[in-house]
NUZA-878284 format. One record per residue: chain; x, y, z of N, C-alpha, C, CB in turn. Coordinates in steps of 0.2 Angstrom, whole numbers. Glycine has a CB too. Example, Ala and Ser with C-alpha at 12.3 -4.5 7.8 and 13.67 -1.06 7.14 Angstrom:
<recs>
> A  66  -28  39  62  -22  39  66  -16  39  57  -22  45
> A  64  -11  35  68  -5  36  64  0  39  70  -3  29
</recs>
This chain:
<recs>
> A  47  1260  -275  54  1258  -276  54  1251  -280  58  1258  -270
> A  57  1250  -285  58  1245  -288  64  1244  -288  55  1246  -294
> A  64  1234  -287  70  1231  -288  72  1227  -294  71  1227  -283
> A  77  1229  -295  81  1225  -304  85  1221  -301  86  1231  -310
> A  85  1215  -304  90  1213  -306  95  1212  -308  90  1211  -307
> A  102  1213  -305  108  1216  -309  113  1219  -304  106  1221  -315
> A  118  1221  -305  122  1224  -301  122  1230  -299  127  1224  -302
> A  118  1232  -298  119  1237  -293  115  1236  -286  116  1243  -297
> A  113  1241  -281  114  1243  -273  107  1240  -271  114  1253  -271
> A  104  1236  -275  97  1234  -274  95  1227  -276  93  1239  -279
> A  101  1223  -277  101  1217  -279  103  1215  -273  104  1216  -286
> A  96  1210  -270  98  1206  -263  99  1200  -262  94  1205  -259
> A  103  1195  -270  105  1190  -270  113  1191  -269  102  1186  -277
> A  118  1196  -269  124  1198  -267  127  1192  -261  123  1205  -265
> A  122  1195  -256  126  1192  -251  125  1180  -250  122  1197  -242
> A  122  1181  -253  119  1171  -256  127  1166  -255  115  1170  -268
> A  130  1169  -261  136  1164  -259  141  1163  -254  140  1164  -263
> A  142  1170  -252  146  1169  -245  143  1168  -239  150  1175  -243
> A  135  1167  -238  134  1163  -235  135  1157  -233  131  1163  -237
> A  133  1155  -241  132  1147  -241  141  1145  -239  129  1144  -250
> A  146  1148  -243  153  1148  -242  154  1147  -234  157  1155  -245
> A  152  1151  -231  152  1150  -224  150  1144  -224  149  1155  -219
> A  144  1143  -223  141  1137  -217  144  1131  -222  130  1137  -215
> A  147  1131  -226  150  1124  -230  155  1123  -223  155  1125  -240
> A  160  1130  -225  167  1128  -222  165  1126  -215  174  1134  -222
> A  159  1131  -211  159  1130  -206  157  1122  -202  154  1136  -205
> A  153  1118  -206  149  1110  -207  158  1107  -207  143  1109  -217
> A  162  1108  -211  168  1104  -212  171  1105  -206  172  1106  -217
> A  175  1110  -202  178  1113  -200  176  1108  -191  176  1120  -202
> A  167  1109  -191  165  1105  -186  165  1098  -185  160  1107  -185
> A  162  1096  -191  164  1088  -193  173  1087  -191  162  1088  -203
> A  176  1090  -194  183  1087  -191  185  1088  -184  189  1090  -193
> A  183  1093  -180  184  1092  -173  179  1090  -168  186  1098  -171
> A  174  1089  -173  170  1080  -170  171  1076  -168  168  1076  -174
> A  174  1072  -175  180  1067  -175  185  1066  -173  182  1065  -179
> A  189  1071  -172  196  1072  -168  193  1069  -161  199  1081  -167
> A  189  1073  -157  189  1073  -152  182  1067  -151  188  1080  -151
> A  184  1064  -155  180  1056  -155  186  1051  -154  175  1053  -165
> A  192  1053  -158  195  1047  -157  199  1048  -151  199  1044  -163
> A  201  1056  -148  204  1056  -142  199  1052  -137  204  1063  -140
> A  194  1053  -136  189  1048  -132  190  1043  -131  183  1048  -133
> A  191  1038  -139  193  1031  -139  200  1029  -136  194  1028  -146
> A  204  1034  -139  211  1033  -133  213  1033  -126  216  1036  -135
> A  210  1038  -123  209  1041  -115  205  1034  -114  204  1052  -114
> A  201  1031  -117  196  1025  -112  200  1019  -113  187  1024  -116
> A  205  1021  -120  209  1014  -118  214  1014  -113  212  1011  -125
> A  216  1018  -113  221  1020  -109  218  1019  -100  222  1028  -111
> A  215  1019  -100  211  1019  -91  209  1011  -93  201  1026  -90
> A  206  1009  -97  206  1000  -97  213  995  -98  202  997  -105
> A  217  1002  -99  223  996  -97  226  994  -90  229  997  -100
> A  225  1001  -85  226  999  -77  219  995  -75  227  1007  -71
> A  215  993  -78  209  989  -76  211  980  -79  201  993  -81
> A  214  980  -81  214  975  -88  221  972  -81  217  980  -100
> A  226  977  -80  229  974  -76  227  971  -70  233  976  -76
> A  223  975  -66  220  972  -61  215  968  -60  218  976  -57
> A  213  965  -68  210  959  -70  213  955  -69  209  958  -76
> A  218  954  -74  222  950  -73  227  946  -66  224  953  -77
> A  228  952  -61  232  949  -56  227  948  -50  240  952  -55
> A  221  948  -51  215  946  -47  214  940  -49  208  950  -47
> A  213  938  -55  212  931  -59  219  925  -57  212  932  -69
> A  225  929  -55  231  923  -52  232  924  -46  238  923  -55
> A  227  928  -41  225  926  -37  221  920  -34  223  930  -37
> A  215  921  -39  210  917  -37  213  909  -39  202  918  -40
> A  219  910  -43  223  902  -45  227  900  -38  230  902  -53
> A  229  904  -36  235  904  -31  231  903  -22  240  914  -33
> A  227  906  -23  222  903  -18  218  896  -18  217  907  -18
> A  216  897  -24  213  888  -24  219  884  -24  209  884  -30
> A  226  885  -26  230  879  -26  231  878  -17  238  881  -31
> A  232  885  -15  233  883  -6  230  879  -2  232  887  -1
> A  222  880  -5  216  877  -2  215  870  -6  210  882  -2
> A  218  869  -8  219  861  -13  223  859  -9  223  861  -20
> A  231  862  -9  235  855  -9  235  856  1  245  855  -15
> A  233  861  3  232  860  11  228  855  15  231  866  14
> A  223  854  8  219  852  13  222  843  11  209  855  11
> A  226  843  5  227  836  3  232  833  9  230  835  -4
> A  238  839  13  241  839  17  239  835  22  242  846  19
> A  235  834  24  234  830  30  230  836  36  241  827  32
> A  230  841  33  228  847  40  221  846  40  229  856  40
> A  218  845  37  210  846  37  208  851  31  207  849  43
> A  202  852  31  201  858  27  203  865  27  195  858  27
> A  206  868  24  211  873  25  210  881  23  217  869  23
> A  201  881  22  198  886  18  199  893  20  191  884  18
> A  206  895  21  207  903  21  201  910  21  210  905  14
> A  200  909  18  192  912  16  195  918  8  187  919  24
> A  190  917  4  193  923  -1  196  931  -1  189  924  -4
> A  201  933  -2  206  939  -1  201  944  -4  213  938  -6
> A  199  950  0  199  956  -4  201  959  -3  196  958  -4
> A  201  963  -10  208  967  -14  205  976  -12  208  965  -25
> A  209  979  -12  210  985  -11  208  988  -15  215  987  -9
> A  211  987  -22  209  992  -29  201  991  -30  214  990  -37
> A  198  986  -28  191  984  -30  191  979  -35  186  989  -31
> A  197  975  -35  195  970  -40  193  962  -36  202  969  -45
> A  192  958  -41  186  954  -37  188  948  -41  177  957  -39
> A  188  941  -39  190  936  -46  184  929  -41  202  933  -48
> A  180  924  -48  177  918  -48  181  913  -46  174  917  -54
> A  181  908  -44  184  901  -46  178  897  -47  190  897  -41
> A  179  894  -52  175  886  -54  183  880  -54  171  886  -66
> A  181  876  -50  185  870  -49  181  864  -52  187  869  -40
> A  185  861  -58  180  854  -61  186  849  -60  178  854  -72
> A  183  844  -57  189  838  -55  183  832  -61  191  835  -44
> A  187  828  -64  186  822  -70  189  815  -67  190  825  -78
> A  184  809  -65  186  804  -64  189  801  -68  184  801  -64
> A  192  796  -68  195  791  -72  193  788  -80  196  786  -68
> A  185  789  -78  179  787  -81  179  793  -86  172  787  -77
> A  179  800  -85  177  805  -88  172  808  -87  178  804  -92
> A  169  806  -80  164  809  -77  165  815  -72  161  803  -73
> A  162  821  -74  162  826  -70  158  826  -61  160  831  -75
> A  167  827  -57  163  826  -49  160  833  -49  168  826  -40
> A  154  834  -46  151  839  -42  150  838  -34  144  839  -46
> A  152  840  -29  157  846  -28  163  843  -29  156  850  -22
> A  168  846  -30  176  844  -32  179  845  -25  180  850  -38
> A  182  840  -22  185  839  -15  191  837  -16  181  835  -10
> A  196  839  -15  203  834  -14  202  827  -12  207  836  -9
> A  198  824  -7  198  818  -3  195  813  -10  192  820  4
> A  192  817  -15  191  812  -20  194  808  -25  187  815  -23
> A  199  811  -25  206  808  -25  205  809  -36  206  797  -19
> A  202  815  -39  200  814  -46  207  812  -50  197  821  -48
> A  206  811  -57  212  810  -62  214  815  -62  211  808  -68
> A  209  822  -64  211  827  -69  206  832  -64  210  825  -79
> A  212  839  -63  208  844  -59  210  852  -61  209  842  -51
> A  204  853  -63  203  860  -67  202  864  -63  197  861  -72
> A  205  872  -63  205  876  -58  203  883  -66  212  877  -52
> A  198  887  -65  198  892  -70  196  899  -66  191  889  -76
> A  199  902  -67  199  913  -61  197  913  -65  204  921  -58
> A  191  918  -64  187  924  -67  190  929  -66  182  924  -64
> A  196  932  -66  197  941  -62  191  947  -66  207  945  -62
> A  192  951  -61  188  956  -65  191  963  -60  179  955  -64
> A  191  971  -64  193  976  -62  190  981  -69  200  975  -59
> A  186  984  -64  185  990  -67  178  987  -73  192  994  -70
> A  181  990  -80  176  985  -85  180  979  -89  172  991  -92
> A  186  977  -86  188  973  -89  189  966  -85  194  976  -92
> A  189  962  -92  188  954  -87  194  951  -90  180  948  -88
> A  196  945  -84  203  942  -88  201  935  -85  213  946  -86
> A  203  930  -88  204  924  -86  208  920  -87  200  922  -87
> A  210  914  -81  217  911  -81  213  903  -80  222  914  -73
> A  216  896  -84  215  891  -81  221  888  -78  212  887  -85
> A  220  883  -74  226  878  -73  225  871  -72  229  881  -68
> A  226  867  -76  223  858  -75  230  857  -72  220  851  -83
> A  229  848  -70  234  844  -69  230  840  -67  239  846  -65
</recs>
């Protein structure tokens, strides 16, 4: 049996382009709902960092709102008046660095009320979930 070239029942290059036709559209088709379903992923993750972003945030004016108690109580005359740090229910969590600056411009290490500084820096760290927020507050 011999095969020719040409149109008739024996020529096996027929089916070649609607191959290839397929797997083009099929490459496109997938590519787009690739990427669709690439930027749904970015929005669903931003969307879940913003209840995180908020409990950043009001963990970080916590930890302001707590050092200011434990500041000015202890300047009160009661003594030292260390509460102990709050923990949060959602699982958020917040730092404080306290920097107090002499008159000099010299940084105290440890920062006490009794030291009586010029200038006194309070900086939260809050944190929740994967997001971080931070608050300062001088005077």
């Amino acid at each position: 049996m011999k095969f020719r070239l040409g149109k008739d029942k024996y020529d096996t290059r027929r089916g070649q382009v609607m191959i290839i036709t397929v797997l083009v559209l099929g490459g496109a088709i997938l590519s787009a709902t690739t990427i669709a379903g690439l930027l749904m992923l970015y929005q669903i993750r931003q969307t879940t960092d913003i209840a995180n972003s908020g409990k950043a945030i009001y963990a970080a004016d916590a930890g302001i709102e707590w050092s200011l108690y434990n500041w000015f109580c202890t300047i009160s005359g009661k003594g030292v008046c260390d509460i102990g740090k709050p923990i949060f229910t959602n699982k958020a969590d917040f730092q404080v660095t306290t920097i107090c600056t002499t008159f000099g411009g010299e940084t105290l290490t440890p920062c006490r009320p009794t030291d009586d500084p010029y200038a006194v820096t309070f900086r939260s760290v809050g944190t929740g979930g994967n997001s971080t927020r931070a608050l300062g507050l001088s005077f």
